[in-house]
One Martini backbone bead per residue (centre of mass of N, CA, C, O) as a GRO file, in nm:
protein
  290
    1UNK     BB    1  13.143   8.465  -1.612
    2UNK     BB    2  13.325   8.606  -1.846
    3UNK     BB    3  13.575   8.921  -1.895
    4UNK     BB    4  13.599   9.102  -2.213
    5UNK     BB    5  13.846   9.354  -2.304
    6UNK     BB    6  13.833   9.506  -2.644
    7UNK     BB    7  14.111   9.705  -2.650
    8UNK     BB    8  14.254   9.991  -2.625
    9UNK     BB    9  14.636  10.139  -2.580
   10UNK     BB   10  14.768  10.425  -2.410
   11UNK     BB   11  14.953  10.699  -2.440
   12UNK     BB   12  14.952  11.000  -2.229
   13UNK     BB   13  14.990  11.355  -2.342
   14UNK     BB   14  14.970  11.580  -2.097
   15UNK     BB   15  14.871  11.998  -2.107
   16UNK     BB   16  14.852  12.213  -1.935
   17UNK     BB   17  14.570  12.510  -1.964
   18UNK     BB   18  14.377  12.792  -1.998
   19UNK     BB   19  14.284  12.693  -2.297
   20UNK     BB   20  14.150  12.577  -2.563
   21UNK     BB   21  14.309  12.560  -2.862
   22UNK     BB   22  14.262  12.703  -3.149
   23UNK     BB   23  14.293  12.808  -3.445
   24UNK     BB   24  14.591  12.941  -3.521
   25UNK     BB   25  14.736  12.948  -3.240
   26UNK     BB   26  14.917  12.971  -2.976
   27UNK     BB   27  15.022  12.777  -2.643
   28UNK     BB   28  15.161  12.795  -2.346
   29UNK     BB   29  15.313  12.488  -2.148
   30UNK     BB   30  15.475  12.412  -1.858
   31UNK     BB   31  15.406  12.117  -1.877
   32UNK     BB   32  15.418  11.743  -1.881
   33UNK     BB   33  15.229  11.419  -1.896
   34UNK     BB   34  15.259  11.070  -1.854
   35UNK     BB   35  14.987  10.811  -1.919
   36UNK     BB   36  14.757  10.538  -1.903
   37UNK     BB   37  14.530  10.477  -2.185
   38UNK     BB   38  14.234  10.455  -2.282
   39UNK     BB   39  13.927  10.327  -2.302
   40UNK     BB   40  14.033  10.004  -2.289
   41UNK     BB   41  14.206  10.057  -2.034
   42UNK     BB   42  14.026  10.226  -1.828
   43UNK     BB   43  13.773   9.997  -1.815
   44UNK     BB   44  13.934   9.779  -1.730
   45UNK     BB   45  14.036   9.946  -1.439
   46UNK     BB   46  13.775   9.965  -1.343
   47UNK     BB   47  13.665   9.743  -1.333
   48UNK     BB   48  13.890   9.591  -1.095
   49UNK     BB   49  13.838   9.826  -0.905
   50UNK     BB   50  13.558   9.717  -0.869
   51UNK     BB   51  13.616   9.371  -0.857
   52UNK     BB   52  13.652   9.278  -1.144
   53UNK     BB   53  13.760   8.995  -1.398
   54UNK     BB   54  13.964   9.112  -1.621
   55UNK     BB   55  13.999   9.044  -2.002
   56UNK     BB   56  14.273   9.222  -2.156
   57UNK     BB   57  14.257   9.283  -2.559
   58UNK     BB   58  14.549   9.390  -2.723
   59UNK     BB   59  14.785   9.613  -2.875
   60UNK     BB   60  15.150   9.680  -2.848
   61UNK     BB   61  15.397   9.821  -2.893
   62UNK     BB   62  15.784   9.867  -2.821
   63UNK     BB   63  15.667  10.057  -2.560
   64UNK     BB   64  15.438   9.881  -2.408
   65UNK     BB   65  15.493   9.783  -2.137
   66UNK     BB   66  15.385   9.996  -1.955
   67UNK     BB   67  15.080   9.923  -2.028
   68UNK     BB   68  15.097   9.598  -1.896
   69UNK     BB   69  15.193   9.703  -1.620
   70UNK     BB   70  14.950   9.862  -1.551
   71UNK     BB   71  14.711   9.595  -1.560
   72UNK     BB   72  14.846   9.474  -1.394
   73UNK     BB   73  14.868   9.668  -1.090
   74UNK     BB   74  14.515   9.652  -1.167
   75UNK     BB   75  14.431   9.339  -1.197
   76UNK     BB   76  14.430   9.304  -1.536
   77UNK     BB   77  14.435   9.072  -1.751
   78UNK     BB   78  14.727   8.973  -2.010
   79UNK     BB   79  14.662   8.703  -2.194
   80UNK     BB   80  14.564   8.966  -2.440
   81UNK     BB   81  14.836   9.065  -2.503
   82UNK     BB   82  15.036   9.214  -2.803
   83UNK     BB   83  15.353   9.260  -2.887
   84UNK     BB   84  15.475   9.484  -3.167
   85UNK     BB   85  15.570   9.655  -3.442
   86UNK     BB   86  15.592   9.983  -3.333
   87UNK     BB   87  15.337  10.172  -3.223
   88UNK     BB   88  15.156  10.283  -3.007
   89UNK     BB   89  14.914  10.443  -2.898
   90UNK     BB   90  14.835  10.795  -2.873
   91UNK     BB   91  14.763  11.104  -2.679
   92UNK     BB   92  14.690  11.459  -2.712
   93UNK     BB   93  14.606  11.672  -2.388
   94UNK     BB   94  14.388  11.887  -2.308
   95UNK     BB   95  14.376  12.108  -1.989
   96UNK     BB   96  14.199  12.306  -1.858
   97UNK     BB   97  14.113  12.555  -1.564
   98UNK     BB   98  13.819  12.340  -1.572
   99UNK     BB   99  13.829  12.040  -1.669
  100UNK     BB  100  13.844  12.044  -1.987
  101UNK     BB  101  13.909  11.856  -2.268
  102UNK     BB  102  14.160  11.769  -2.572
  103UNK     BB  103  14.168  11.523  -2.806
  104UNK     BB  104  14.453  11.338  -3.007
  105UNK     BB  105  14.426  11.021  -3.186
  106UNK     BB  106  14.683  10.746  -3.219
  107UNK     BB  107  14.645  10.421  -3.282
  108UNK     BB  108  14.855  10.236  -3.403
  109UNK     BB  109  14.826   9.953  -3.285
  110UNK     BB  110  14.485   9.964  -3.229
  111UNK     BB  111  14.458   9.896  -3.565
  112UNK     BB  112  14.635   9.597  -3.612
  113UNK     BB  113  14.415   9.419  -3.627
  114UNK     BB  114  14.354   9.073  -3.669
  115UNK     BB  115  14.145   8.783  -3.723
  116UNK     BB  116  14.285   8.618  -3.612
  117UNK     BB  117  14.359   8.717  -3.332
  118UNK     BB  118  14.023   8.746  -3.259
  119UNK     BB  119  13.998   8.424  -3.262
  120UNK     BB  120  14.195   8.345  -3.053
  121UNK     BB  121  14.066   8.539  -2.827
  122UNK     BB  122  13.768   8.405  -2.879
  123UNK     BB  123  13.810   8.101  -2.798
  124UNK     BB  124  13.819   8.183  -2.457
  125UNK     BB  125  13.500   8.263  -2.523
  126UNK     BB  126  13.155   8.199  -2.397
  127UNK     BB  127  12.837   8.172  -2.377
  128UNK     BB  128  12.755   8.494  -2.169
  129UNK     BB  129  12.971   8.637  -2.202
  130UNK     BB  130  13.189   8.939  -2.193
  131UNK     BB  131  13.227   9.228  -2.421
  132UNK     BB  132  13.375   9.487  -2.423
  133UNK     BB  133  13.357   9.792  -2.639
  134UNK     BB  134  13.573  10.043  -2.841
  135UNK     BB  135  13.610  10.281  -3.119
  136UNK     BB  136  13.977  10.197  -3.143
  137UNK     BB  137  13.966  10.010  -3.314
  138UNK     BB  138  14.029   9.765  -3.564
  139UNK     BB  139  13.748   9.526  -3.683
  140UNK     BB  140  13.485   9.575  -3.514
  141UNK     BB  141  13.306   9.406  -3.673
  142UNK     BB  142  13.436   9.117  -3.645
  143UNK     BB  143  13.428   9.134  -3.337
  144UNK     BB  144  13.102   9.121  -3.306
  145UNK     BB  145  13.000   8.849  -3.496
  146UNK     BB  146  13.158   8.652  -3.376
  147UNK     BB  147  13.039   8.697  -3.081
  148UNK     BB  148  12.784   8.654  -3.150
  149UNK     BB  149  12.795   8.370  -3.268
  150UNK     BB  150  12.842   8.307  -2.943
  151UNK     BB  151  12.662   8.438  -2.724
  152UNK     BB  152  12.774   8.729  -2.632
  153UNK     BB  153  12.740   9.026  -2.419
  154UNK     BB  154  12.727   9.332  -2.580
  155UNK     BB  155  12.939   9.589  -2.544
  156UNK     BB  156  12.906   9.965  -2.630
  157UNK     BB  157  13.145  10.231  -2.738
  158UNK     BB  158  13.063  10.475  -2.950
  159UNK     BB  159  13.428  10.574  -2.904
  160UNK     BB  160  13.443  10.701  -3.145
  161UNK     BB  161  13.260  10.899  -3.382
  162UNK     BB  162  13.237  10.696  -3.713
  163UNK     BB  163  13.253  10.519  -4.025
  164UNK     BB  164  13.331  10.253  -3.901
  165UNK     BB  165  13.031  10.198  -3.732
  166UNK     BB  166  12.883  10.115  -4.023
  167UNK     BB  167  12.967   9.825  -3.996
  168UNK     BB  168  12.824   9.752  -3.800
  169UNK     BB  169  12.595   9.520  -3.639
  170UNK     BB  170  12.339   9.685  -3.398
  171UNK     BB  171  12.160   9.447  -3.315
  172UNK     BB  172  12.394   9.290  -3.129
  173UNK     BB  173  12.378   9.446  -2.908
  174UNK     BB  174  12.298   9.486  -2.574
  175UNK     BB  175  12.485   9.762  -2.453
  176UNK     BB  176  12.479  10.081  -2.451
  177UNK     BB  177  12.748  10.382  -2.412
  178UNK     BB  178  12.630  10.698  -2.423
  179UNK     BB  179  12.642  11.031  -2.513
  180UNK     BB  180  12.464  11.291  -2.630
  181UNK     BB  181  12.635  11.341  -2.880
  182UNK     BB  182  12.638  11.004  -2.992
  183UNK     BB  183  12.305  11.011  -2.966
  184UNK     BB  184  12.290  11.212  -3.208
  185UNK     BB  185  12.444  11.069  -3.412
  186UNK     BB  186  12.305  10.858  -3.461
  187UNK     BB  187  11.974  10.951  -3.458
  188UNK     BB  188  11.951  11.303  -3.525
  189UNK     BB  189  11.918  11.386  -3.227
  190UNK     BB  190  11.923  11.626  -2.948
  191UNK     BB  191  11.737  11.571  -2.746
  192UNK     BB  192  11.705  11.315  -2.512
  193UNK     BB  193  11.466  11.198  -2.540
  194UNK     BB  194  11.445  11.159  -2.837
  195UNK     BB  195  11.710  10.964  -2.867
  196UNK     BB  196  11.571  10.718  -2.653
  197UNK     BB  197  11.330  10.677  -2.884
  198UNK     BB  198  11.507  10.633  -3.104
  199UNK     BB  199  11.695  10.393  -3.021
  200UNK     BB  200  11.435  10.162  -2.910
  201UNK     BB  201  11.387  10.174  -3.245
  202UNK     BB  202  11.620  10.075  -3.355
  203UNK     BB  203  11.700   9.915  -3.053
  204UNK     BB  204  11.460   9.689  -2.877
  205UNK     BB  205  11.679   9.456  -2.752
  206UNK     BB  206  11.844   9.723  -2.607
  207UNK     BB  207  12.034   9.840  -2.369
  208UNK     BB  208  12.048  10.193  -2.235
  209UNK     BB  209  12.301  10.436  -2.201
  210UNK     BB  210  12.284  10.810  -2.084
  211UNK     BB  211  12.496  11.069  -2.078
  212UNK     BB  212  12.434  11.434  -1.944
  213UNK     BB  213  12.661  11.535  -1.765
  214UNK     BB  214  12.480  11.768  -1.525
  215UNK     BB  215  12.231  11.559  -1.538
  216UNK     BB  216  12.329  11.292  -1.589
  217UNK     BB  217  12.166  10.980  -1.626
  218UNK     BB  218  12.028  10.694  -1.822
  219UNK     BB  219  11.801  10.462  -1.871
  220UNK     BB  220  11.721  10.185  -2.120
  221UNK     BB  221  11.436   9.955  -2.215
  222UNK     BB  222  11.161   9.795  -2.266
  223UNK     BB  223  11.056   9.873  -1.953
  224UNK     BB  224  11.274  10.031  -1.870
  225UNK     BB  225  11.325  10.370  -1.656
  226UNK     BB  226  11.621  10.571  -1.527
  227UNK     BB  227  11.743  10.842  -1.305
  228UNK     BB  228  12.075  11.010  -1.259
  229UNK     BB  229  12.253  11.177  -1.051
  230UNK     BB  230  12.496  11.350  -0.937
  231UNK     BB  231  12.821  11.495  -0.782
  232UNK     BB  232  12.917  11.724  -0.655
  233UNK     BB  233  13.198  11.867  -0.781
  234UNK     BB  234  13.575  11.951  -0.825
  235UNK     BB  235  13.679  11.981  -1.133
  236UNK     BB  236  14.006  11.919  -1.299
  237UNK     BB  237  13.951  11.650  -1.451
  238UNK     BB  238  13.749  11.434  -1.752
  239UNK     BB  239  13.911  11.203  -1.783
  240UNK     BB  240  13.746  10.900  -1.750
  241UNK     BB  241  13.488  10.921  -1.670
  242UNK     BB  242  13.311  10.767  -1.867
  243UNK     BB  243  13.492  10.490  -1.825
  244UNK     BB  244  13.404  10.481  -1.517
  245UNK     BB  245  13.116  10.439  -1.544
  246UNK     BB  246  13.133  10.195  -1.723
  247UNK     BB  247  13.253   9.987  -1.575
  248UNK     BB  248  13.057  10.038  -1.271
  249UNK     BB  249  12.813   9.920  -1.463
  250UNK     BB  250  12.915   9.636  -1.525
  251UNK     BB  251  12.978   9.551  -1.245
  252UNK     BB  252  12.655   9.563  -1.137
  253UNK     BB  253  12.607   9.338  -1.331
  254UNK     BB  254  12.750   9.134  -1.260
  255UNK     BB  255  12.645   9.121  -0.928
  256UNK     BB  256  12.326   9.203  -0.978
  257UNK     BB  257  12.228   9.450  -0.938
  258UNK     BB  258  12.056   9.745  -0.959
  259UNK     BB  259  12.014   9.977  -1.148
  260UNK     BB  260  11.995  10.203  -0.965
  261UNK     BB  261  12.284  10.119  -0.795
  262UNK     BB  262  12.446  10.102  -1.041
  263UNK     BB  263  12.422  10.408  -1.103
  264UNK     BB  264  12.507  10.518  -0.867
  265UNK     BB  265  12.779  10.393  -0.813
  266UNK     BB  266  12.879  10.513  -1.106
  267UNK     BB  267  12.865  10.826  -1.008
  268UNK     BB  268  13.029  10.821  -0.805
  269UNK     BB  269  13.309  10.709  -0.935
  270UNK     BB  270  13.295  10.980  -1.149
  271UNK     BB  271  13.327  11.188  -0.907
  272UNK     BB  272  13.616  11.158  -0.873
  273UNK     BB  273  13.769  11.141  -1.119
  274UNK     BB  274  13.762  11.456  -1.144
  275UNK     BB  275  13.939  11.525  -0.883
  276UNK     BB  276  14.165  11.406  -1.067
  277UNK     BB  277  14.411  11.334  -1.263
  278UNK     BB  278  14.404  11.141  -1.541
  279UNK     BB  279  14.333  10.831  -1.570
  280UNK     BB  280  14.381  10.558  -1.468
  281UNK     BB  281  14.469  10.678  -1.154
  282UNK     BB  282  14.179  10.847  -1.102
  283UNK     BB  283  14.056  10.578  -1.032
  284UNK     BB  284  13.845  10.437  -0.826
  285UNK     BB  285  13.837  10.275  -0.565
  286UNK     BB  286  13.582  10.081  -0.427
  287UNK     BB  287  13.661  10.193  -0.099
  288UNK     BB  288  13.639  10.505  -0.180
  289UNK     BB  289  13.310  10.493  -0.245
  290UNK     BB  290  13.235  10.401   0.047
   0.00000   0.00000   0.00000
């Protein structure tokens, strides 16, 4: 089985902050780093480092060597990444003095991709083969059907949630990968329970992970539910902690762990992620976790 993650590579532009800016506020800022990051290269970059051989498909602008040297440092093949003309996708991150952020992304390249390229990019993988998206990418929709029509494992991580996702048909979904505030964007309810069984009837042949921030997270299929809590740590930045838990949950899906371990595994994980600054950087390697 190959793996294909099919997503966005941003630069980010981040700002520490005593607190999110409101509106009509101005507040100063001492430093600005930049890092590389975006949803679907920090999920590459986790699977990586969990172990997994992954193939990360996305467009970056003519600024984007960066991002592309970034994949390469650590391990994740870049045989459809291409390079365009323009700029590529980046965000501007405030980060205040409890380690929560607020994010503003320009999709830039990631927004330009195009029928040809995404045909081109699935002609090298096949029935079985795992497919990882998140919807900062443009033409999702058209990029799930193919794969349907492929018979590959489609994994979707519907974040940000956007009127694009209208587009998409989620019964193709093999696994969802929803935080609570998506899961109830989805089913229209607030409750985690409630979100769960809404989630399970509306899409009854889809396994799903649902984050519950300090609550931990749950798992749930047709037959099984499992629940996770988290590992106390002291957060300064939560930037990739969710990329990094889906990641490391996918990577354990590749080795063929069990649920229980899968999900331990990924909260351990992303409990480091919260204690260091950054995106792709923050994310630990597997001997780490260990």
């Amino acid at each position: 089985m190959k793996v294909l993650n099919f997503g966005s590579l941003n630069i980010d532009y981040v700002y520490p902050v005593d607190h999110i800016i409101m509106p009509g506020e101005t507040e100063p800022t001492g430093d600005v780093s930049l890092n590389c990051g975006g949803k679907g290269l920090n999920q590459s970059i986790a699977l990586a480092k969990a172990g997994v051989e992954v193939y990360h498909a996305g467009l970056v602008g003519e600024e984007g060597d960066v991002l592309i040297d970034k994949c390469r440092e650590n391990g994740v093949k870049t045989d459809f990444i291409k390079k365009i003309p323009g700029r590529s996708g980046h965000t501007i991150i405030q980060v205040d003095k409890n380690g929560q952020n607020s994010i503003l992304l320009f999709g830039g390249a990631n927004r330009q991709m195009t029928k040809e390229f995404i045909d081109e990019v699935l002609s090298h993988f096949d029935k079985g083969d795992m497919l990882i998206l998140q919807n900062e990418i443009n033409l999702l929709d058209y990029v799930v059907d193919r794969a349907a029509a492929k018979g590959m494992f489609i994994v979707l991580n519907p974040s940000p949630f956007d009127s694009a996702l209208d587009k998409v048909d989620m019964s193709k979904i093999s696994l969802f990968f929803l935080n609570e505030i998506e899961g109830g964007q989805m089913t229209g309810k607030k409750d985690p329970e409630d979100v769960l069984v809404s989630l399970k009837e509306m899409y009854p042949s889809a396994k799903i992970v649902l984050t519950l921030g300090g609550d931990g997270s749950v798992y749930t299929d047709s037959e099984n539910t499992y629940k996770q809590g988290i590992f106390k740590v002291k957060a300064v930045d939560t930037t990739a902690a969710g990329d990094t838990f889906s990641g490391y949950f996918v990577a354990s899906m590749v080795e063929g762990m069990s649920v229980p371990d899968g999900l331990e595994l990924a909260a351990k994980a992303s409990s480091v992620t919260v204690t260091r600054h950054g995106a792709t950087d923050s994310i630990p390697l597997r001997s780490e976790i260990r």
